[in-house]
C-alpha positions as CSV (number, residue, x, y, z in Angstrom):
1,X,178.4,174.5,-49.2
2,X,179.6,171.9,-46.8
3,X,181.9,172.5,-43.5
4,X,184.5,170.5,-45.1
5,X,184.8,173.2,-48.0
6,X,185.4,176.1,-45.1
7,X,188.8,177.2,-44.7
8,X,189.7,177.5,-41.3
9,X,187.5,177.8,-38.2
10,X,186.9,174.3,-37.3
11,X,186.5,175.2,-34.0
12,X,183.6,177.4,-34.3
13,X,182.2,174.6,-37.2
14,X,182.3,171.9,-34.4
15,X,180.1,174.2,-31.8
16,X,177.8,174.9,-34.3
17,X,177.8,171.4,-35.3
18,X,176.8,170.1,-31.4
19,X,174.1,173.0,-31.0
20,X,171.9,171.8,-34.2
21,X,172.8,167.9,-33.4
22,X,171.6,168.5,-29.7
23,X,168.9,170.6,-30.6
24,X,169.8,173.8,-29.1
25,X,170.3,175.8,-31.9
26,X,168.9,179.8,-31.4
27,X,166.6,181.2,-33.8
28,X,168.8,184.0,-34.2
29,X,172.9,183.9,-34.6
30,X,174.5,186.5,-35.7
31,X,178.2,185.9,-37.6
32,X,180.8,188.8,-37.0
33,X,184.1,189.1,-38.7
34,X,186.7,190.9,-40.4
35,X,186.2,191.0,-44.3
36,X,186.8,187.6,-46.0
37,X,187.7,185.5,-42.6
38,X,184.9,182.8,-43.9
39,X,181.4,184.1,-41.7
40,X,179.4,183.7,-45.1
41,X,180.7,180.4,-46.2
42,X,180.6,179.3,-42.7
43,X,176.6,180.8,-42.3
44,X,175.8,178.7,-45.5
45,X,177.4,175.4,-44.9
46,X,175.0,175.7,-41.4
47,X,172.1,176.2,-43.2
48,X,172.8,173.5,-45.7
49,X,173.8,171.4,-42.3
50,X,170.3,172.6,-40.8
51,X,168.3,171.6,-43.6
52,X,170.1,168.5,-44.9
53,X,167.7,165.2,-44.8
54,X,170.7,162.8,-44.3
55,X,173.3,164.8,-42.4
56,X,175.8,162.5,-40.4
57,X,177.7,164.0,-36.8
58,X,180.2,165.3,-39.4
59,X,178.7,167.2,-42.5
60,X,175.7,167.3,-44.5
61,X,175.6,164.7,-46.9
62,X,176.0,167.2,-50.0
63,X,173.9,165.0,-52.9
64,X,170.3,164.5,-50.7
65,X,167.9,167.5,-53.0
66,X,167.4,170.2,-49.6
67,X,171.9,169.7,-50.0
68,X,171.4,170.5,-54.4
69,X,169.1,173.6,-53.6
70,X,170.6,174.8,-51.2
71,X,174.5,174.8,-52.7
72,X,172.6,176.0,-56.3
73,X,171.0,179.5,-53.3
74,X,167.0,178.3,-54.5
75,X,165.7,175.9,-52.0
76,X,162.3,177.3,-51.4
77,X,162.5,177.7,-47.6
78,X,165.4,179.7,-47.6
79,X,165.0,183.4,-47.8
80,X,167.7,186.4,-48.3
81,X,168.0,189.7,-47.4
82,X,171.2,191.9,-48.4
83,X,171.8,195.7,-49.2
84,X,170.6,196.7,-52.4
85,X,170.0,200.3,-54.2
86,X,170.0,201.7,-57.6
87,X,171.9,199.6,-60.0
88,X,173.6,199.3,-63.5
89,X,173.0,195.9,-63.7
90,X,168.7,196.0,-62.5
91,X,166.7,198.4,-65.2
92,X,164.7,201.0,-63.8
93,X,165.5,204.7,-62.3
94,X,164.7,203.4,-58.8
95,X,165.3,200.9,-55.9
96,X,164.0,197.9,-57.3
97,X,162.5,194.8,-55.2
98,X,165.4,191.9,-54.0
99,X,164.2,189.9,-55.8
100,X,165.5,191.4,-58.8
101,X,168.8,191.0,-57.4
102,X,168.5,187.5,-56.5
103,X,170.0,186.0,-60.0
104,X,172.7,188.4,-59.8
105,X,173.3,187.2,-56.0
106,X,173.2,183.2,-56.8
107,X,175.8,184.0,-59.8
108,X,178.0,185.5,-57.6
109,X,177.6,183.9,-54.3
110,X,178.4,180.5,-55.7
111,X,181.5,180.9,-57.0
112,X,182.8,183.2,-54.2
113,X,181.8,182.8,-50.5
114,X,184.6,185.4,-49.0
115,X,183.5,188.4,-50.1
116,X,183.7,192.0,-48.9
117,X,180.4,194.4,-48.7
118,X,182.5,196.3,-51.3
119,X,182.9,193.1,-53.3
120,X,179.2,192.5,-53.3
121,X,178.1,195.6,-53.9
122,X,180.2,195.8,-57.0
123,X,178.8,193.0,-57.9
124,X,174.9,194.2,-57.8
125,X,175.5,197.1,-60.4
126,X,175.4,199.5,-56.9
127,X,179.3,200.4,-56.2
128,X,178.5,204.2,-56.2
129,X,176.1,204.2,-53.6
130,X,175.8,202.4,-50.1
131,X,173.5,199.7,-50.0
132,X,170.3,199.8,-48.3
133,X,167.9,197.5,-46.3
134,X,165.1,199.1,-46.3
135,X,161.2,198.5,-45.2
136,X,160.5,196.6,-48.5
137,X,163.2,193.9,-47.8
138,X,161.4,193.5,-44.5
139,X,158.0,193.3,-45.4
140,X,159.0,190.9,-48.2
141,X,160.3,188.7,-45.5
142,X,158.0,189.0,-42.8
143,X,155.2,187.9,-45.7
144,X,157.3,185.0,-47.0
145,X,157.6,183.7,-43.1
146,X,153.6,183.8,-42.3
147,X,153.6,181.1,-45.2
148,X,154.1,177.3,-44.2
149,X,157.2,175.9,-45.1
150,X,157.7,175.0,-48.5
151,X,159.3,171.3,-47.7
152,X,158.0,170.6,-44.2
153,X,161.3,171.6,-42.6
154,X,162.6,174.8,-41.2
155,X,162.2,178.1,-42.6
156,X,165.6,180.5,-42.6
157,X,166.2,183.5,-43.5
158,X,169.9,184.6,-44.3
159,X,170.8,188.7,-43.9
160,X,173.7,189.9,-45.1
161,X,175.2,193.0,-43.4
162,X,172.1,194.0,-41.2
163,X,174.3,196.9,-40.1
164,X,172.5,198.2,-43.1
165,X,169.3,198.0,-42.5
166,X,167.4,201.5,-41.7
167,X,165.5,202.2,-38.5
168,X,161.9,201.3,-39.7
169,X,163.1,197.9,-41.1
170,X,164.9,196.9,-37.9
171,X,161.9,198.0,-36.1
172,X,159.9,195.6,-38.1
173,X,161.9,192.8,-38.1
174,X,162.6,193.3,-34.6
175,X,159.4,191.7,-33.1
176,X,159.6,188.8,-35.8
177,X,162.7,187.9,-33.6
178,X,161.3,189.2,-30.6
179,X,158.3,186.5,-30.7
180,X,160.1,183.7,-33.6
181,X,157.8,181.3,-34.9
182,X,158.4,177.7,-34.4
183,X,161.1,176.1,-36.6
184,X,162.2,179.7,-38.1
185,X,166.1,180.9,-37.7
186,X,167.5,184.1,-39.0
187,X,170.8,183.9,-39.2
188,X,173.3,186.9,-40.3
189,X,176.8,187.8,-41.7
190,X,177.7,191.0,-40.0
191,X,181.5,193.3,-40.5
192,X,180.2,196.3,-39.1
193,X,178.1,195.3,-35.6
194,X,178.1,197.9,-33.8
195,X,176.3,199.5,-36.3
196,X,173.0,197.3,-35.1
197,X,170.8,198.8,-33.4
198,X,171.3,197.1,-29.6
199,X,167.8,195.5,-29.4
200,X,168.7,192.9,-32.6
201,X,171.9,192.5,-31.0
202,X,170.4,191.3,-28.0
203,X,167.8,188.9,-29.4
204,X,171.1,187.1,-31.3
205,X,173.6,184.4,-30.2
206,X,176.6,186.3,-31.6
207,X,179.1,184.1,-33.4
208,X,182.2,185.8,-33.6
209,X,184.5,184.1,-36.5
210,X,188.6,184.9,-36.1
211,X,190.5,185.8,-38.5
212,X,191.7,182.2,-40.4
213,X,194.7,180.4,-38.9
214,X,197.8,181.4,-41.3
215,X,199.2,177.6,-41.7
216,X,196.1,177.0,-43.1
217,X,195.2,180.1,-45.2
218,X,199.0,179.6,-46.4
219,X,198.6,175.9,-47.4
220,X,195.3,177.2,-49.1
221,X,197.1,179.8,-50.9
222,X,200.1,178.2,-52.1
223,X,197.9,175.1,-53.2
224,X,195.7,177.6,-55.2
225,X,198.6,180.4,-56.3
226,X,201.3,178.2,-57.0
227,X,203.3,179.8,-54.3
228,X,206.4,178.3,-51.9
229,X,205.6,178.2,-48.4
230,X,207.6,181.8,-47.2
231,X,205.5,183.4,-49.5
232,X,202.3,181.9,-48.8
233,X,203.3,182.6,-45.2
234,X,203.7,185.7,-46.1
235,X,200.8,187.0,-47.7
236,X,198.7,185.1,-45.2
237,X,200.1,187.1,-42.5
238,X,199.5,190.5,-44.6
239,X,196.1,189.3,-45.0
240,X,195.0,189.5,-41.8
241,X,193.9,185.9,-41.8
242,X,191.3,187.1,-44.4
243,X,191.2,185.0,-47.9
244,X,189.9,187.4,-50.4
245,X,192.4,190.4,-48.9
246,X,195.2,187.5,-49.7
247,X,193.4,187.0,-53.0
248,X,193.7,190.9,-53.5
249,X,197.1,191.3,-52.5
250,X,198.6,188.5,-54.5
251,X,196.7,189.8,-57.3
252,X,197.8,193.6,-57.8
253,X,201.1,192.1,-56.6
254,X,203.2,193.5,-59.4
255,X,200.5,196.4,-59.9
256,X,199.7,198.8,-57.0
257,X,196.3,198.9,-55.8
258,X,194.4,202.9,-57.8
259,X,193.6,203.7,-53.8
260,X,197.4,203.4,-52.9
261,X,198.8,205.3,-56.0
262,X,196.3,208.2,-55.4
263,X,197.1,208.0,-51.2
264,X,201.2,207.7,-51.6
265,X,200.6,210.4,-54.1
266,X,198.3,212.8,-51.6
267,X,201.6,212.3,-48.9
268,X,203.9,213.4,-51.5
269,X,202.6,216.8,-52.2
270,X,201.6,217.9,-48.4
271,X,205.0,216.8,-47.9
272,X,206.0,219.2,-50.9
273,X,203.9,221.9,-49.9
274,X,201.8,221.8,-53.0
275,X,198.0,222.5,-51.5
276,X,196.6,223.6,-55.2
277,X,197.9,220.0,-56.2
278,X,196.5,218.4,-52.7
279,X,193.2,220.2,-53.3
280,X,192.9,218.8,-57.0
281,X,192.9,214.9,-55.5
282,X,190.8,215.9,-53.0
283,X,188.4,217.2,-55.8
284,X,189.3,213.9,-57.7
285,X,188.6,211.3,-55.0
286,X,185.3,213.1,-54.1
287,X,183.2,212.2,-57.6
288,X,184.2,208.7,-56.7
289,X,181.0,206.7,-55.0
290,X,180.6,206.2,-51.7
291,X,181.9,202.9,-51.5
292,X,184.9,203.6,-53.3
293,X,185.0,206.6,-50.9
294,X,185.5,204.6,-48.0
295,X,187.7,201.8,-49.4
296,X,190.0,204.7,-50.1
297,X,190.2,205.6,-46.6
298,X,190.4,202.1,-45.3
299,X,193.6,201.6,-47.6
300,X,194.8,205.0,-46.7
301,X,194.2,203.6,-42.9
302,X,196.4,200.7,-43.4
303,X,199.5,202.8,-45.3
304,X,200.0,204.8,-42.5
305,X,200.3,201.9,-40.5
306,X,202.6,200.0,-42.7
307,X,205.3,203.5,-42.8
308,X,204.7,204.0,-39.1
309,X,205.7,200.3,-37.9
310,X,208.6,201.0,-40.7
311,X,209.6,204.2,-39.1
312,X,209.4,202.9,-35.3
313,X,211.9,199.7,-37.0
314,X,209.7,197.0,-36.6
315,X,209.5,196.0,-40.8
316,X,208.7,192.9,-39.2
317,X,204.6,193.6,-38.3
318,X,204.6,196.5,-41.0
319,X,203.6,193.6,-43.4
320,X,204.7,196.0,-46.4
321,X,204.8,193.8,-50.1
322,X,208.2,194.2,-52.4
323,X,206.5,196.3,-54.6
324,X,205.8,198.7,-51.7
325,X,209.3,198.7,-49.9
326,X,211.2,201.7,-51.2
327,X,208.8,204.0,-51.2
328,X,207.2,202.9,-47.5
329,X,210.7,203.4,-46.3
330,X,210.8,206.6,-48.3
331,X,207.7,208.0,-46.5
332,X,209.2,207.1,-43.0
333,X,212.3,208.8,-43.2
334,X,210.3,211.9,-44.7
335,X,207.2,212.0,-42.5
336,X,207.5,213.3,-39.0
337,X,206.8,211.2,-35.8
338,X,204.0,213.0,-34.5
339,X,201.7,213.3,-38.1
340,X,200.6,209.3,-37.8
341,X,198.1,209.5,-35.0
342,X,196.4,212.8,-36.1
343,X,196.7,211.3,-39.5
344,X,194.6,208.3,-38.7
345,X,191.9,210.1,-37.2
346,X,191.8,212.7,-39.7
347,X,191.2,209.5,-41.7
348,X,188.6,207.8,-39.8
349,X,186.9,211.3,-39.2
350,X,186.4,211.3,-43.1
351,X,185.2,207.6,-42.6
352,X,182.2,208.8,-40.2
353,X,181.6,211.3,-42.3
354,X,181.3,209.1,-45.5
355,X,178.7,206.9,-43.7
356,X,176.9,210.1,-42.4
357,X,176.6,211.4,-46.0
358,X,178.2,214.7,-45.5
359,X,179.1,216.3,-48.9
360,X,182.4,214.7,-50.2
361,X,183.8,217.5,-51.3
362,X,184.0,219.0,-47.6
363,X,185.4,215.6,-46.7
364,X,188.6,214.8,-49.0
365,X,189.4,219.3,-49.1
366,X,189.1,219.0,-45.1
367,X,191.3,216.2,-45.1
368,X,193.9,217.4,-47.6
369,X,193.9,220.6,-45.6
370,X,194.7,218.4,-42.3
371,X,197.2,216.3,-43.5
372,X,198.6,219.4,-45.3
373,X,198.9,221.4,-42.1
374,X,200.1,218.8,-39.8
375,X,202.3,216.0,-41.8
């Protein structure tokens, strides 16, 4: 991955840039964004920058062999830790070791460097469960570092979503950054960092990528959709400035996301009075895993705030697709003005409680009965 591949964020490409050129780069950064606004691709194209032998004060030179193995995810001195648990995809009844994940990661990761943690954990075989850093992952590391580099060079190790990582591995790896060895960087991809525990926040330069500019995630998108400008415009402002939601969207265009159908569908029956038919997707959506749990409930999030801005008259910021128009505009003329605050908390209430792993089935009847009593 080189910087001129990154969509967006050349800003933030050219400080990074003058930190490794004048030697002041920090053994530790730590990337933050929202979903898909380019921290991973941006992370990689640094590391490949970082490691490059012929690198000029614009990009690495992309054909030197640290440039091949690094693109390809195998050069020997760069290390990765991710969330992993129980998967379809990796034999065996139990959490197996990362790197039985890692040809599953490379396949992935190289074709598709704006990914969600939902995206990748689909991708590992582990969408019914939230991913895990665990102890393992950092002893694994913490071994693989106490070796001399493979090439000579600089030794890095590349987290994804440390947010994830349990007490006793953040406790290990925490004096690894604490006291970093000489020519070692960590550096991380974060969406959730207030999650980290403060004392790895503090030993970390924190990077925090915007969302991408939306004349250049349109330009990208009608280049690669096929798409005239107003409607490139357009779904890069829905988007949030993030390229795989814009993928997403432009993709279930004519076909409404399952999370929406099920949501729209949960409104419609509180708003009918029919709690035996309210409990029943409450029972429904609480087999689903936990990931697909809390997607639900960021989607369900995002409605209400699409039918509110359409209720308060402002279709302009509601950023509500065709497909979605009627029955948004149904919903605000229907829902009264006082349900959408309590609705969104009753909402992110059932997010906490995903995370904290309270039974689901106390979740989505709790928040059936909410919405039911108040909409």
């Amino acid at each position: 991955m080189q910087y001129r591949d990154i969509i967006g964020n050349m800003e933030v490409v050219e400080s990074l840039k003058k930190m490794i050129d004048s030697n002041r780069m920090p053994h530790a950064i730590l990337f933050t964004e929202k979903a898909g606004c380019g921290a991973v691709a941006v992370a990689l194209a640094t590391i490949q920058y970082l490691l490059c032998k012929n690198h000029t004060p614009h990009d690495s030179c992309g054909e030197c062999s640290s440039c091949v193995k690094v693109d390809r995810l195998v050069h020997p001195d760069l290390h990765f830790i991710f969330p992993t648990n129980t998967s379809t995809l990796v034999q065996g009844d139990k959490k197996k070791e990362i790197e039985n994940f890692y040809p599953i990661w490379r396949e992935y990761a190289k074709e598709n460097k704006y990914f969600s943690e939902e995206q990748l954990n689909a991708a590992l075989g582990i969408e019914n469960k939230f991913g895990i850093i665990g102890v393992s992952e950092a002893n694994s590391i913490i071994r693989k570092l106490s070796l001399s580099s493979y090439e000579g060079g600089a030794k890095i190790v590349f987290v994804l979503f440390p947010e994830r990582m349990n007490t006793e591995a953040a406790n290990k790896l925490l004096k690894t950054l604490e006291e970093p060895m000489p020519n070692t960087y960590f550096i991380m991809v974060s969406h959730n960092p207030n999650k980290i525990i403060p004392t790895i926040i503090s030993r970390c330069r924190i990077v925090e990528l915007p969302p991408i500019e939306r004349e250049i995630l349109s330009g990208k998108l009608q280049e690669q959709f096929n798409i005239t400008q107003k409607e490139g415009d357009f779904w890069a402002t829905c988007s949030g400035g993030s390229y795989s939601e814009a993928v997403n969207l432009i993709g279930r265009e004519e076909e409404q996301s399952e999370y929406y159908t099920i949501f729209v569908e949960l409104l419609n029956k509180a708003l009918l009075k029919d709690l035996p038919a309210l409990l029943d997707i409450g029972e429904n959506l609480s087999t689903y895993g936990k990931e697909k749990q809390r997607a639900f409930c960021k989607e369900a999030e995002e409605i209400l705030r699409k039918i509110y801005m359409v209720s308060l008259g402002v279709e302009s910021i509601s950023y509500v697709t065709p497909n979605q128009q009627s029955t948004i505009e149904e919903l605000a003329n229907r829902i009264n003005p006082d349900f959408y605050r309590k609705g969104y908390d009753f909402v992110n209430s059932s997010i906490d409680c995903i995370e904290r792993n309270v039974n689901p089935k106390f979740i989505f009847c709790d928040l059936c009965n909410c919405i039911y009593h108040t909409i």
